[in-house]
C-alpha positions as CSV (number, residue, x, y, z in Angstrom):
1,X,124.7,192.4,178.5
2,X,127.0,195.5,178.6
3,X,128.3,197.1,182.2
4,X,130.0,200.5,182.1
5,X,131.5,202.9,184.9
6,X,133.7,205.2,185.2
7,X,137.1,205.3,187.4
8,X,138.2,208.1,188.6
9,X,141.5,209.9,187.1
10,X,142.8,209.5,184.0
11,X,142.0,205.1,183.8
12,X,140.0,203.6,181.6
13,X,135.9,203.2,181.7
14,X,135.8,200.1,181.8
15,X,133.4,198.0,179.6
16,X,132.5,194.1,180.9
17,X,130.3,192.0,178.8
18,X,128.4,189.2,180.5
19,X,126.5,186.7,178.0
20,X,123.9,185.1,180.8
21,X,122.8,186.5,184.2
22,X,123.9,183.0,185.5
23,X,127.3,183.5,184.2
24,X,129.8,184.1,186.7
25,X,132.2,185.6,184.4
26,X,132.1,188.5,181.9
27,X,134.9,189.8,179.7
28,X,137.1,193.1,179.1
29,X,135.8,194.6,176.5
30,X,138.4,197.7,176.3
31,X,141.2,198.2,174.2
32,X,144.3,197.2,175.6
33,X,142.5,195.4,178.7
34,X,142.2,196.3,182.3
35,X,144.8,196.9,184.9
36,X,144.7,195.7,188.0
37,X,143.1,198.0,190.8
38,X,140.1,199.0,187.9
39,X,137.2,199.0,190.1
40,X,134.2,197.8,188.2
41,X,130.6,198.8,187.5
42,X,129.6,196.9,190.9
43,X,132.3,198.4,192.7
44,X,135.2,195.1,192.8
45,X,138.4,195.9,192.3
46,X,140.6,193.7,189.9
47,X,142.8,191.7,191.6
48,X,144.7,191.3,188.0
49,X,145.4,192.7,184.8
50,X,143.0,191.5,182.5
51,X,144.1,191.8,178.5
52,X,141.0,192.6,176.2
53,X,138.9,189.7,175.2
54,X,139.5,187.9,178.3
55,X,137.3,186.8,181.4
56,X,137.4,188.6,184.8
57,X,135.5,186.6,188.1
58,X,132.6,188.5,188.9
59,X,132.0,185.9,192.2
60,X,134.7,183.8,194.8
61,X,135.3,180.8,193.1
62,X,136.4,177.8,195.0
63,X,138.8,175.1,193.5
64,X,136.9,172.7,191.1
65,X,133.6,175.1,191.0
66,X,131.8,175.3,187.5
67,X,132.9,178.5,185.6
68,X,129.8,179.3,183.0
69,X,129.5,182.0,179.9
70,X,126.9,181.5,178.2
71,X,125.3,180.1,180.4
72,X,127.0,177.1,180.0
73,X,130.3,175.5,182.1
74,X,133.1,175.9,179.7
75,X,135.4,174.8,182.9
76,X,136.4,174.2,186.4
77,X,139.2,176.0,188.1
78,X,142.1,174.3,189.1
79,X,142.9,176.6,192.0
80,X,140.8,178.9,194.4
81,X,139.8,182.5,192.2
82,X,138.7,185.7,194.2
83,X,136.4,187.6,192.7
84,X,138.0,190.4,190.0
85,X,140.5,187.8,189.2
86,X,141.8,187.1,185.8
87,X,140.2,183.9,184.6
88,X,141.8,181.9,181.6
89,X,143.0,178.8,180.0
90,X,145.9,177.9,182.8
91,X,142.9,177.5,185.6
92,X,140.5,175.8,183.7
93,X,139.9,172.1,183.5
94,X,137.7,171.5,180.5
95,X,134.8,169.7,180.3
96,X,134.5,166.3,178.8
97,X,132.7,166.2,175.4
98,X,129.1,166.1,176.2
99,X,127.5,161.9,175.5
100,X,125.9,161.7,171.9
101,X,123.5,159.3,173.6
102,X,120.0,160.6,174.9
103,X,120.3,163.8,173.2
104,X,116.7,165.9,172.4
105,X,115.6,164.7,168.9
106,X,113.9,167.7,166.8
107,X,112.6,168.5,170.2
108,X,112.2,172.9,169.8
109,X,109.0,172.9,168.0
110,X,108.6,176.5,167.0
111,X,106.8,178.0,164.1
112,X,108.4,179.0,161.0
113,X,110.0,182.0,160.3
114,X,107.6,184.2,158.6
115,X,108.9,184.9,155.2
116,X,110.8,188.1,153.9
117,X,109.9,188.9,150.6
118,X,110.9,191.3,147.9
119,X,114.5,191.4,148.3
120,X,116.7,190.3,144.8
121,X,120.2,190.2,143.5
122,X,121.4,190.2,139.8
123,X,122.9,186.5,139.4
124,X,123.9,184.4,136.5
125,X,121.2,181.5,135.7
126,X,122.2,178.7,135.1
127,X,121.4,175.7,133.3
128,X,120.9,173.4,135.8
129,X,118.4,176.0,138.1
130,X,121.5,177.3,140.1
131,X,122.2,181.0,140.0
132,X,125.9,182.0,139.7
133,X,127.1,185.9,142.1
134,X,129.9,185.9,139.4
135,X,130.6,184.0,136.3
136,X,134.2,182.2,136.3
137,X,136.2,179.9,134.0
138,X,137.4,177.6,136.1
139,X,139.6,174.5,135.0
140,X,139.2,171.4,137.4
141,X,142.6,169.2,137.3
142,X,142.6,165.5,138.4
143,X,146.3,165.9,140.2
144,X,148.8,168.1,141.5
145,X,151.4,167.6,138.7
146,X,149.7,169.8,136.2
147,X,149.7,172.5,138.6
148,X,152.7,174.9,137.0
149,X,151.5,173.9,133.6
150,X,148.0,175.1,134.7
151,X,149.2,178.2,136.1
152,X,151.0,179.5,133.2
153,X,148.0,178.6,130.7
154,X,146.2,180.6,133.2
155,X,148.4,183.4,133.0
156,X,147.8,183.4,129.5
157,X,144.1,183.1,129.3
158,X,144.0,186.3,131.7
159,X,146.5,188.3,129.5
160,X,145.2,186.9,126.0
161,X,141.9,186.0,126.6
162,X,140.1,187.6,128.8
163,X,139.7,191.1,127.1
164,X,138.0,190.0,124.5
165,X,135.2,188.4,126.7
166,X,134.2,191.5,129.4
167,X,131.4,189.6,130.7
168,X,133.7,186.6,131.7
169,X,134.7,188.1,135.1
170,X,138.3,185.7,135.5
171,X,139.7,182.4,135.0
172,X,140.2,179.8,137.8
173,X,142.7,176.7,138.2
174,X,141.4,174.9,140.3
175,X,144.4,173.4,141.9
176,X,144.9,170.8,145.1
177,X,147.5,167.9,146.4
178,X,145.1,165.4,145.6
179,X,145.4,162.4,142.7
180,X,148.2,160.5,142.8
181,X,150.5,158.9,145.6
182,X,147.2,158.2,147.8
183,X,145.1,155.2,148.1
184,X,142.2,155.6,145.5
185,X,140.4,152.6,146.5
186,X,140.0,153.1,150.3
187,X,136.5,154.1,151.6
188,X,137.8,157.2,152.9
189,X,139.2,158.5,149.5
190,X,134.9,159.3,148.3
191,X,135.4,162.2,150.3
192,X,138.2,164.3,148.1
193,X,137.1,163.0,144.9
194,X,133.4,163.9,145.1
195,X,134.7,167.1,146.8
196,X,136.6,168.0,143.4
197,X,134.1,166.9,141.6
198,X,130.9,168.6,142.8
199,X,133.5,172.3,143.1
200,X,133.4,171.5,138.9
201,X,129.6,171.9,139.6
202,X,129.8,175.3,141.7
203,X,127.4,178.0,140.3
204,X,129.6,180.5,139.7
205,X,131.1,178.2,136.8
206,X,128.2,178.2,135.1
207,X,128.2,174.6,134.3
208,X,131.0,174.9,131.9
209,X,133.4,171.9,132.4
210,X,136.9,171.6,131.4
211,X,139.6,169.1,132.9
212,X,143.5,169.2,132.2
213,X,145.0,166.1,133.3
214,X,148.6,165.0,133.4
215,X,147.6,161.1,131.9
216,X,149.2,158.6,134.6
217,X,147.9,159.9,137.6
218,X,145.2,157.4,139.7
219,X,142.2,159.9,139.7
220,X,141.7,159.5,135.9
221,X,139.3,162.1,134.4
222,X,136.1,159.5,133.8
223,X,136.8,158.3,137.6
224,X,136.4,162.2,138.7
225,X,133.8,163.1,136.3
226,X,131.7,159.9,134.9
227,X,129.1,160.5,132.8
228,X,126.0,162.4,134.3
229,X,127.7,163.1,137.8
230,X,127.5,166.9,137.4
231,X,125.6,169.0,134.8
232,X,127.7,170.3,132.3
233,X,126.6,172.8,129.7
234,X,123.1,173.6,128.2
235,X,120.6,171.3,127.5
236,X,122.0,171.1,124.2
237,X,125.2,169.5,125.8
238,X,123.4,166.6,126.8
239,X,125.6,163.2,126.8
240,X,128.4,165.9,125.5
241,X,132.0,164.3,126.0
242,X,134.0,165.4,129.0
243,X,136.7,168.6,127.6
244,X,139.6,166.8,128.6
245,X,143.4,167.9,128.2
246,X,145.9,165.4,129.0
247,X,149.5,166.8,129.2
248,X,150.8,162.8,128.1
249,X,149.2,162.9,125.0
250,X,151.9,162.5,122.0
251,X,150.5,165.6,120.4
252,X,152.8,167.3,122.9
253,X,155.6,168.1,121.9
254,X,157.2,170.4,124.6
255,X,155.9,172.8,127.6
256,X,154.3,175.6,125.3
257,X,152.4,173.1,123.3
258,X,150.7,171.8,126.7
259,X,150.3,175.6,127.3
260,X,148.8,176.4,123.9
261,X,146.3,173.5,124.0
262,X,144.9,174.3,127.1
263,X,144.4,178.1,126.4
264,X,143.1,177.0,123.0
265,X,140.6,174.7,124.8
266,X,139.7,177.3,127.1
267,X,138.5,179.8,124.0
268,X,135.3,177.9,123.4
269,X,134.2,177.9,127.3
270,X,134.9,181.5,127.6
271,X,132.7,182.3,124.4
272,X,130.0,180.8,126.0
273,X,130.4,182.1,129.2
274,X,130.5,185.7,127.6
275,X,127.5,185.5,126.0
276,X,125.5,185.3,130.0
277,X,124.5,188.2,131.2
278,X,122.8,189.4,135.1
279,X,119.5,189.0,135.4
280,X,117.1,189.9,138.4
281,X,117.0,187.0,140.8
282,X,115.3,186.1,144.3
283,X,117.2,186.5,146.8
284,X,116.0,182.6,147.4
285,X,118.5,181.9,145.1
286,X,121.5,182.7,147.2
287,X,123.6,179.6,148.9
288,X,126.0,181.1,151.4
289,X,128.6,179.5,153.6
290,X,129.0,181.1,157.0
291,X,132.3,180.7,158.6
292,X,134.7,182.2,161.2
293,X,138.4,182.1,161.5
294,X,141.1,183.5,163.7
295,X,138.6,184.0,166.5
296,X,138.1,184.9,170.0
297,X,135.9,185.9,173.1
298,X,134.6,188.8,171.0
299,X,133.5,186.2,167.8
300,X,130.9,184.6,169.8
301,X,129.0,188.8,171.0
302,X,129.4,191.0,168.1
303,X,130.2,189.1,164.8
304,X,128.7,185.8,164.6
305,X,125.5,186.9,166.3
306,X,125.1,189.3,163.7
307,X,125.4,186.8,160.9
308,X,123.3,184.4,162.6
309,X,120.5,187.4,162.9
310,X,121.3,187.6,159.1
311,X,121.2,183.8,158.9
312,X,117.7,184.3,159.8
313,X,117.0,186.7,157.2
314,X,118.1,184.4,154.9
315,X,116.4,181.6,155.9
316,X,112.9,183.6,155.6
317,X,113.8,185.1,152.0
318,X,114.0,181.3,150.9
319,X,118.3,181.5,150.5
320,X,120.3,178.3,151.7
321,X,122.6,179.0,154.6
322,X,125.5,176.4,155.4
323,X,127.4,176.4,158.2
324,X,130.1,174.0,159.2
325,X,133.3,173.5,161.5
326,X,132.5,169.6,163.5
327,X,134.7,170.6,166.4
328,X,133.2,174.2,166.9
329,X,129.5,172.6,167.2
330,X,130.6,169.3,168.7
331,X,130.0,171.1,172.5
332,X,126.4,172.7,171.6
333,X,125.2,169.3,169.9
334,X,122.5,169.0,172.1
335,X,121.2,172.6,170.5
336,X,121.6,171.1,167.3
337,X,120.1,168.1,167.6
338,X,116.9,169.8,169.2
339,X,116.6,172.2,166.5
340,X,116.7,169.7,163.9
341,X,113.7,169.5,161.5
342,X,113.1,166.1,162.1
343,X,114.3,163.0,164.3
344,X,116.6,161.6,161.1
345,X,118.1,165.4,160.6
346,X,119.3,165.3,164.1
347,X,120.3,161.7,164.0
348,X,122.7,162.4,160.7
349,X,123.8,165.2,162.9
350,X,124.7,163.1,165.3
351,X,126.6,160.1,162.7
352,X,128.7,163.2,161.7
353,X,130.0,163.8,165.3
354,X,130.5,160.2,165.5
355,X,132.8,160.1,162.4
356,X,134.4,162.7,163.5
357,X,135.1,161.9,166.8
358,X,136.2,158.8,165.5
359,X,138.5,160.5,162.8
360,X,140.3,162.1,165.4
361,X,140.7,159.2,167.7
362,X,142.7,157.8,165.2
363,X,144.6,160.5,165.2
364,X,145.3,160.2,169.0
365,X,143.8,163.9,169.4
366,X,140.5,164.7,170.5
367,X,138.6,167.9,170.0
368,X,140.5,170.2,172.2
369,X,143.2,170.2,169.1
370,X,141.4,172.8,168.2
371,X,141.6,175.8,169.8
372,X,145.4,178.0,168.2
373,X,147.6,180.0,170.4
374,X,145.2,183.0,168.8
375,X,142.5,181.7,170.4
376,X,143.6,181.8,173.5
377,X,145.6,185.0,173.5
378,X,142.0,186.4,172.6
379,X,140.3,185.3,175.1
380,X,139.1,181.9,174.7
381,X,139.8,179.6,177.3
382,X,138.9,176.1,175.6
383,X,137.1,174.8,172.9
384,X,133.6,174.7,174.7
385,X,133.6,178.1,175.0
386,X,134.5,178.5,171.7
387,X,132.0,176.6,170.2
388,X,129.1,178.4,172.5
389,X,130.3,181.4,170.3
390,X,130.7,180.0,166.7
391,X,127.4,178.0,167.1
392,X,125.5,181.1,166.8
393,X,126.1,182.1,163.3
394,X,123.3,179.8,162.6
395,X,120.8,182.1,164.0
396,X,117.8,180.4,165.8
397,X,116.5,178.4,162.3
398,X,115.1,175.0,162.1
399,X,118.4,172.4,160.5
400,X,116.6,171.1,157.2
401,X,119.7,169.4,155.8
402,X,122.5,167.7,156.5
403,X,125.9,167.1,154.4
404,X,128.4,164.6,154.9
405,X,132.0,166.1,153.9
406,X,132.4,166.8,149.8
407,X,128.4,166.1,149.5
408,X,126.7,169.1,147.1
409,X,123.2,170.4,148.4
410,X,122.1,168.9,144.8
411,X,123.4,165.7,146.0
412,X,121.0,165.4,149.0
413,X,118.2,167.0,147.1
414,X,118.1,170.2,149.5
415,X,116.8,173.1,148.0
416,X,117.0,175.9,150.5
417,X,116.6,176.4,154.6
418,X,119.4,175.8,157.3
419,X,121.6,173.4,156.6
420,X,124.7,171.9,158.7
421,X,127.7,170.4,156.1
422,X,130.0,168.3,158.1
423,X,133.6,169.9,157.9
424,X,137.3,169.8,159.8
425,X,137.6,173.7,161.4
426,X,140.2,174.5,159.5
427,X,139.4,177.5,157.6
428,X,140.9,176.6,153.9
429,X,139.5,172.7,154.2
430,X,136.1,174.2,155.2
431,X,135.7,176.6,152.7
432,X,136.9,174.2,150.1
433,X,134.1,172.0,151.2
434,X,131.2,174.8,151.1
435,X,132.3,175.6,148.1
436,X,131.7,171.7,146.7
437,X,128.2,171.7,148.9
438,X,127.1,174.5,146.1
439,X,127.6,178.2,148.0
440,X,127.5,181.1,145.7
441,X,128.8,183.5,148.5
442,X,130.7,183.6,151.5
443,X,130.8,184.8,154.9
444,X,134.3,185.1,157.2
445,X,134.0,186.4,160.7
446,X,137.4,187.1,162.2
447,X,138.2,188.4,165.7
448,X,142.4,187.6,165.6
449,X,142.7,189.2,161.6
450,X,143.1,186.9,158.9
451,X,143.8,187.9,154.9
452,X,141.7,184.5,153.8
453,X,139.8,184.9,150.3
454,X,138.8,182.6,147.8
455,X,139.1,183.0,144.1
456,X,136.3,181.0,143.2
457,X,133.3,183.0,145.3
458,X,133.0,186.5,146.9
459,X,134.3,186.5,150.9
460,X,132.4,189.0,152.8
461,X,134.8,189.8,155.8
462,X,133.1,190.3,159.4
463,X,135.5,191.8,162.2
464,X,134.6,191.5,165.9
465,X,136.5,194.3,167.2
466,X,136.7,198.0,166.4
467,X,140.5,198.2,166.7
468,X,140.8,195.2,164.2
469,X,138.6,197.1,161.7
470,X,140.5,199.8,162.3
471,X,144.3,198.2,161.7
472,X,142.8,196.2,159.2
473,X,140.4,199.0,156.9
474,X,141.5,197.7,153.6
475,X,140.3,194.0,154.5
476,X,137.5,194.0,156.1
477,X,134.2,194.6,155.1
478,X,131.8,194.8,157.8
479,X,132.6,196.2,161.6
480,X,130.5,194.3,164.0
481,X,132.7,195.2,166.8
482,X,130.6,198.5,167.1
483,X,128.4,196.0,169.0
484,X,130.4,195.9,171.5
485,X,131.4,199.8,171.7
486,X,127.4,200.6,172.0
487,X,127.1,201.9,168.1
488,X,125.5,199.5,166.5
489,X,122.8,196.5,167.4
490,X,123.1,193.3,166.5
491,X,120.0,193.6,164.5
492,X,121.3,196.1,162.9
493,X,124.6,194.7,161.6
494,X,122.7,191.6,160.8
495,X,120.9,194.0,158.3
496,X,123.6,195.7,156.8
497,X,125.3,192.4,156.1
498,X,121.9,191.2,154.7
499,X,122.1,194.6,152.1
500,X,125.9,194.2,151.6
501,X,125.3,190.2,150.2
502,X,122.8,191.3,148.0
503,X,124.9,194.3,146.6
504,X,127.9,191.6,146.5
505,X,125.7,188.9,144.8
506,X,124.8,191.2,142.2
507,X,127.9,192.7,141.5
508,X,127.5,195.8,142.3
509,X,129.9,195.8,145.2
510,X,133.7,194.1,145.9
511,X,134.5,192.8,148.5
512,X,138.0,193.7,149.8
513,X,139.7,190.2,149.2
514,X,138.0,190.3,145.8
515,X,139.3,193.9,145.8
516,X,143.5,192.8,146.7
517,X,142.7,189.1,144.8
518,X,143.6,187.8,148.1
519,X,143.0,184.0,147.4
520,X,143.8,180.8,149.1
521,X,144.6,177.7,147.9
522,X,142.2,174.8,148.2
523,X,142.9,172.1,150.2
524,X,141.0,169.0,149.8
525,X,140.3,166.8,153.0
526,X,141.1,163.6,153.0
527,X,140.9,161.4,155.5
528,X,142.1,158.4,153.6
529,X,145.9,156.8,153.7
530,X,148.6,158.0,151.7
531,X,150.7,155.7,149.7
């Protein structure tokens, strides 16, 4: 809910967005914020200057009384507030993290979406019956140490390579910190190695396999990759061997003839790879991973309610849509858990929360670790009322799935629908993880700016504020922060994001990371010891 006036003079109309009529709180929505003295659409005054993003007291509010957005306490003030007062982070005690005991168990019976039909892309099929948005080389390694080595071959393949194969669209290393130095054999340590392993699998790899290996290292090639753990090649392949370089071998004799091997090996892939070509796909055959980084108070009105609107679509064409971040749903599990397709879909939500919550216990930190300095300075108090805001990209679907960290949507048998994989927050450890669950495209909302890209899928860029799409033209794909500003609807963002994956998907469009190659490293999680 939107609430204009105008002040008299030459200051600012100011715009306040309240999420609930039960909220007691709405935020600044104009550029630069508020000063103090702005009188406000019900005629209060602020008593403060209040920066953009941030949350203004539309009632008294005594010490200790419940402050809700969204309908949903997200604190309790430490100190006495008048109303038109500036509300954040300093005067708020935060809420405890809600019990994971006696929570609604697939409890929102609602129908199904109806379905959307018509609507295709021009994907890569593959083998297996996964559908590729691009069609990469990428060369899994089983350890850190071949990284340069890697690097340079890839340098090569790009230079030497690549022009002779135009419908190869690049090369991949797919490099991490993991394989060597950690403890292989702890329970913990399934989650990087089946991470690694099932990114070999992503679709846009087109089931083309090829390892380089440094020889010594503890994550040996057949303990990554045994026999039949991922599909590799055609049917023809069947039972092939694993394409293995190892840098140890005696054969090599010096740096280059490392080098030369692995572009050599690389030949053969990329011949096959050259010979796919697009072909008109449903748009059932998308898998996207929805995401949002660098956020604030505007992530949760303009951005991530358009992508869960979007979400939606998805979900009805018969697409898979992941999202993720433990710590950003942990507050709204109970929303989860009730919108879980069944009883043991909201109970393996809950596990996950569980593990988590345990994870970070260990750690001596608890949820609240969370939310940056960024955060905050944008307008978000804590972590609950962060989470009420990145819950929402999932739109209002039924869960049908969930993935335990490093687990592939092939690996649980889950075909399309809603689906929650377990991952840390962090933006470069998540999308490593969607990437291993099996998405073929990516979604990044963003309300503090970030330049995050990955090389191994498109990253459709969402901004939740006008001025950030502004500052930031050449990075950003989509503006939902006309939302805000009264341009756009969410509905119809949601839409033009919808059009703007397809066109993506197919080809037909770059996205601007794509554009810059802006593309971060992976970073594996593992939650096991290091030696």
């Amino acid at each position: 809910m939107t609430d204009t006036a105008t002040t008299p003079g030459t200051a600012p109309r100011p715009i306040l967005i309240r999420m609930d009529p039960r909220d007691n709180v709405a935020i600044v929505a104009n550029d630069g914020g508020l000063p103090a003295g702005t009188v406000l659409p019900d005629g209060l005054v602020l008593v403060d200057r209040v920066p953009q993003g941030h949350k203004v007291a539309l009632a008294d509010l005594a010490a200790g009384e419940a402050v809700r957005r969204y309908d949903v306490v997200i604190g309790r003030t430490t100190q006495a507030l008048p109303r038109g007062s500036w509300v954040h982070e300093r005067l708020l005690q935060m809420p405890a993290a809600a019990s994971l005991e006696g929570l609604p168990m697939a409890t929102a019976a609602r129908p199904a979406l109806p379905p959307l039909e018509g609507h295709t892309f021009e994907g890569y099929r593959n083998a297996d019956g996964s559908v590729g948005t691009r069609n990469l080389l990428a060369i899994t390694t089983t350890v850190q140490c071949v990284a340069g080595v890697v690097e340079h071959a890839v340098e090569r393949i790009r230079r030497e390579l690549l022009p002779r194969y135009p419908n190869v669209d690049g090369v991949v290393g797919l490099e991490h910190g993991y394989g060597c130095g950690v403890a292989i054999d702890a329970p913990d340590a399934v989650v990087p190695i089946r991470t690694l392993r099932n990114i070999s699998a992503n679709p846009n790899f087109g089931n083309e396999v090829m390892v380089v290996s440094l020889g010594c290292e503890k994550l040996q090639p057949e303990r990554l990759l045994p026999p039949g753990s991922i599909p590799i090649g055609g049917p023809s392949d069947a039972g092939a061997p694993l394409d293995v370089v190892c840098l140890q071998d005696a054969a090599h004799v010096g740096f280059q003839s490392m080098v030369d091997h692995i572009v050599a090996r690389a030949d053969s892939h990329l011949q096959r790879l050259d010979a796919r070509r697009r072909e008109t796909v449903p748009a059932s055959a998308l898998v996207v991973g929805v995401q949002c980084g660098g956020s604030d108070a505007f992530s949760g009105v303009t951005a991530n309610p358009a992508v869960g609107f979007c979400t939606d679509l998805l979900v009805r064409a018969g697409a898979t849509v992941m999202f993720s971040e433990t710590t950003e749903v942990r507050d709204g599990i109970a929303q989860l858990t009730a919108r879980a397709a069944t009883p043991a879909i909201a109970q393996a939500l809950i596990d996950e929360m569980a593990w988590y919550d345990a994870y970070l216990g260990k750690g001596q930190v608890d949820r609240s670790a969370n939310t940056t300095p960024g955060n905050k300075a944008g307008g978000l108090s804590n972590i609950v009322e962060k989470a009420m805001g990145s819950i929402v990209k999932s739109g209002s679907a039924l869960i049908g799935g969930v993935l335990s960290p490093g687990q592939s949507l092939r690996d649980r048998g889950i075909s399309n629908g809603l689906v929650y994989a377990a991952t840390p927050a962090s933006d470069f450890i998540c999308g490593t993880l969607q990437l291993a669950a099996g998405m073929n495209l990516h979604v990044f909302t963003t309300g503090r700016g970030t330049p995050y890209g990955l090389a191994e899928v498109p990253v459709i860029k969402v901004a939740t504020r006008t001025d950030l799409a502004r500052r930031w033209h050449d990075l950003m794909d989509v503006n939902a922060g006309r939302i805000a500003d009264g341009q756009a609807s969410i509905e119809e963002v949601g839409w033009e994001l919808f059009h703007l994956m397809l066109d993506v998907a197919s080809g037909r469009r770059k996205t601007w990371a794509e554009y810059w190659k802006l593309h971060n490293a992976l970073v594996l999680f593992n939650p096991a010891p290091v030696t």
